[in-house]
KETORRO-915519 format. One line per 10 residues: number of its first residue (from 1); their letters; for each residue x, y, z of C-alpha. Coordinates in Angstrom, 3 decimals. Example, Ala and Ser with C-alpha at 12.3 -4.5 7.8 and 13.67 -1.06 7.14 Angstrom:
<rs>
1> as> 12.300:-4.500:7.800 ~ 13.670:-1.060:7.140
</rs>
This chain:
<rs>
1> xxxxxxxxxx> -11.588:71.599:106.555 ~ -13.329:71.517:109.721 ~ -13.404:69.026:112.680 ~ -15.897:68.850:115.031 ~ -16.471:66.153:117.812 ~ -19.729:65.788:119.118 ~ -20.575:64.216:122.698 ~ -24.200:63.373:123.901 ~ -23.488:62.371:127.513 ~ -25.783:62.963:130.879
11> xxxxxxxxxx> -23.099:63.958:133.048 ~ -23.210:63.923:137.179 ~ -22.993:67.492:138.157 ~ -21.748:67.456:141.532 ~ -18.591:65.568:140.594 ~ -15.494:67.369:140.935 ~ -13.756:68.545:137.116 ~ -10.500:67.168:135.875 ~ -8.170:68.972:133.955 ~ -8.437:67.954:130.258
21> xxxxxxxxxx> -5.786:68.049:127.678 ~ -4.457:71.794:127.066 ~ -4.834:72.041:123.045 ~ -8.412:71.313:122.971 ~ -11.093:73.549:124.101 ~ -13.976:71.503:125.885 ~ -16.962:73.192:127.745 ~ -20.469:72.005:128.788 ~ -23.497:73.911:127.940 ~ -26.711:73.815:128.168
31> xxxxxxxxxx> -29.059:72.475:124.677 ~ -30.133:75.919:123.602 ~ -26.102:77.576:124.340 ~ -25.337:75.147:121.966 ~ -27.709:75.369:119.234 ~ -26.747:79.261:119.496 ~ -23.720:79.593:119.465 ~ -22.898:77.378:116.221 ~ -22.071:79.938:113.170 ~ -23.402:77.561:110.702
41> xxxxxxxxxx> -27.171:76.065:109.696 ~ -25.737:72.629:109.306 ~ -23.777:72.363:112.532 ~ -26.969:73.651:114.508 ~ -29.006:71.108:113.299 ~ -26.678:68.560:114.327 ~ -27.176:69.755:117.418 ~ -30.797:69.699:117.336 ~ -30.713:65.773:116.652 ~ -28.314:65.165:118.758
51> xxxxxxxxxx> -30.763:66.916:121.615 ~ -34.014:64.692:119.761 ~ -31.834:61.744:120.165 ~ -31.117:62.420:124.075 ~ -34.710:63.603:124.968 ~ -36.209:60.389:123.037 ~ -33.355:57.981:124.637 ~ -34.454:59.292:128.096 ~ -38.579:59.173:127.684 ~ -38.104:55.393:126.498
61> xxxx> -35.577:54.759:130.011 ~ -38.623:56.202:131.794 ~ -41.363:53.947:130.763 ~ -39.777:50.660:131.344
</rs>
């Protein structure tokens, strides 16, 4: 079994980076890191959704 937890999340750059909890493994990456490094078709189109979903949530914040 495999358990993966997905974030979309605009995240403020600048701010300083808090130690997370030790037995996970958390990084942020760009759109296309992601999308390349998943091993499997399913997972990367997850991904690719998940980026649809964030680029279409931020056009319709932009034409209000």
């Amino acid at each position: 079994m495999k358990v993966i937890w997905w974030y979309i999340a605009a995240i403020d750059e600048v701010a300083e980076v808090e130690n997370g909890e030790t037995q996970f493994g958390a990084r942020l990456v760009s759109f296309s890191e992601a999308t390349d490094m998943l091993t499997f078709e399913q997972d990367r189109e997850i991904v690719r959704k998940a980026i649809d979903i964030f680029e279409g949530s931020q056009e319709s914040t932009t034409t209000i």
